[in-house]
C-alpha positions in Angstrom: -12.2 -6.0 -4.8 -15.6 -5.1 -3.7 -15.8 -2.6 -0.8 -17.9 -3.1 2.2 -17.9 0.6 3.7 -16.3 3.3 4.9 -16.3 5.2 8.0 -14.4 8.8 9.3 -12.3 8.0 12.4 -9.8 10.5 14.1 -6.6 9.0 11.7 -9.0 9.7 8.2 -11.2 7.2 6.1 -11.2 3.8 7.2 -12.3 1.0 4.3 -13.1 -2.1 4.5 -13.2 -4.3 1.9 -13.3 -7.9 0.1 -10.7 -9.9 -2.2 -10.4 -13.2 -4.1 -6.3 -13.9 -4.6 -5.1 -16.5 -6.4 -2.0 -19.1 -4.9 -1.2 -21.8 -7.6 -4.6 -23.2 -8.9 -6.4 -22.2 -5.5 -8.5 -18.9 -5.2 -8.9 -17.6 -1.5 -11.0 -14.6 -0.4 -10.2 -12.4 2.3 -10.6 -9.1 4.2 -8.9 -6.0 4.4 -8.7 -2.3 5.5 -7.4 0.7 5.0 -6.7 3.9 6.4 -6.5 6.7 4.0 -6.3 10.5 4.2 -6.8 13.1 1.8 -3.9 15.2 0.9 -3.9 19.1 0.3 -0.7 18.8 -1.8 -2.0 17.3 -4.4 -5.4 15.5 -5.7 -5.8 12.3 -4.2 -5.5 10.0 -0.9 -2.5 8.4 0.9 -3.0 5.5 2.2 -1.8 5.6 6.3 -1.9 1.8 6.9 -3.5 -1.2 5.8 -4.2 -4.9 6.6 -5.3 -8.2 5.4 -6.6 -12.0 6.3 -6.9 -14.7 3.8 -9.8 -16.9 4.9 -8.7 -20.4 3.5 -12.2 -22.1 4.4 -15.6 -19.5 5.1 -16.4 -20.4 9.0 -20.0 -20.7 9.7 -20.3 -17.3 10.8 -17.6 -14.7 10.8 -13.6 -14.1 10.2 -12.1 -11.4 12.3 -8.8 -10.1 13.3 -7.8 -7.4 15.9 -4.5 -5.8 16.3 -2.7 -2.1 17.1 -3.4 0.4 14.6 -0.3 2.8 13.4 -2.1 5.8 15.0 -0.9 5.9 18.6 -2.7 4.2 20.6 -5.1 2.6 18.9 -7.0 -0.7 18.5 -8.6 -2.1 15.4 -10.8 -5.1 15.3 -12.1 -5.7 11.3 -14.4 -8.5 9.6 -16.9 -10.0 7.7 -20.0 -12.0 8.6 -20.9 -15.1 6.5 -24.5 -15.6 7.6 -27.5 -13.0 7.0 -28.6 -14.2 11.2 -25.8 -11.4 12.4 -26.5 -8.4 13.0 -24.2 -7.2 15.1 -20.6 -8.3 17.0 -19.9 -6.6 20.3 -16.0 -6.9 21.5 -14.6 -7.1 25.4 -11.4 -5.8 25.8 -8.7 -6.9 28.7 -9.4 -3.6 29.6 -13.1 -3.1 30.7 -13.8 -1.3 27.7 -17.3 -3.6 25.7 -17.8 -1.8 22.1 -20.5 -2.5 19.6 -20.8 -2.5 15.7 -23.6 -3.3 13.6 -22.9 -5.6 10.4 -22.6 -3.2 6.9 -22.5 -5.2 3.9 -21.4 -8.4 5.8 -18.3 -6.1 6.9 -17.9 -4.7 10.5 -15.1 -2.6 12.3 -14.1 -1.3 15.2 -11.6 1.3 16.4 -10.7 1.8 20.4 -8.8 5.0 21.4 -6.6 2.7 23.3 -4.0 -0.4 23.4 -6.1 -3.5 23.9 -6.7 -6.8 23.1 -9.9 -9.2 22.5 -10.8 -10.5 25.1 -14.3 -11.9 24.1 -16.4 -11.6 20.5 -19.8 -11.8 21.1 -21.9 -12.6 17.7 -25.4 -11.2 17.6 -28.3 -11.9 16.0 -31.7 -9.7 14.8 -32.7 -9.7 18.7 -29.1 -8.9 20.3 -29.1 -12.8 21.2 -25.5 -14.0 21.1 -25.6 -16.4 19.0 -21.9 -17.2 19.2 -18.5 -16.3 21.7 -15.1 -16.3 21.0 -12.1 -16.5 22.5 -9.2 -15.3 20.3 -7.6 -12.3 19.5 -8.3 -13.2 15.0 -10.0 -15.8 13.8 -9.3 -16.4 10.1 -9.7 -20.1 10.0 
């Protein structure tokens, strides 16, 4: 596992990482979160949620997926960038809402205080020129 980064958000820490896995003779990577918060009880961190995508074969530039976070109300959208050209991904939402997140170790994520869905995936490169759009809610493959 190698993490990307972390970041605080209003549910705790969120971390987002990398993993190889095994399936017979075949090794896949992927990328995953978690949400974790630090407990008062005792030492330590509970993990909130998680999530995953295997990515079977790299794409040329990114692998994303979005989806409702446990935390009422709440949109995640979590990846990784394969080519040192992005430098950021900027999301439309059905509802209006366009967010931005600069690329951290080849990892990016974004949380929106609200249930949405993709809409649009803009890719950007060193000058904010997209350099690719997509269409789908994940894109693992």
């Amino acid at each position: 596992v190698q993490i990307l980064f972390t970041r605080s958000i209003n549910q705790g820490t969120l971390l987002v990482y990398n993993f190889r896995a095994t399936e017979g003779s075949s090794i896949h990577t992927g990328t995953g979160y978690i949400v974790a918060k630090q407990t008062l009880l005792s030492p330590g961190w509970i993990v909130e949620e998680s999530g995953t995508g295997i990515i079977y074969q790299p794409p040329p530039l990114i692998a994303y997926s979005s989806g409702p976070m446990n935390a009422p109300g709440n949109t995640l959208v979590f990846g990784r960038s394969f080519s040192p050209n992005v430098k950021a991904v900027e999301v439309v939402f059905d509802t209006g809402t366009i967010m931005r997140d600069v690329i951290v170790n080849q990892g990016f994520a974004i949380v929106v205080p609200e249930r949405t869905n993709v809409q649009e995936l803009r890719v950007l490169g060193p000058n904010d020129e997209v350099l690719k759009r997509y269409y789908d809610p994940n894109l693992w493959n």
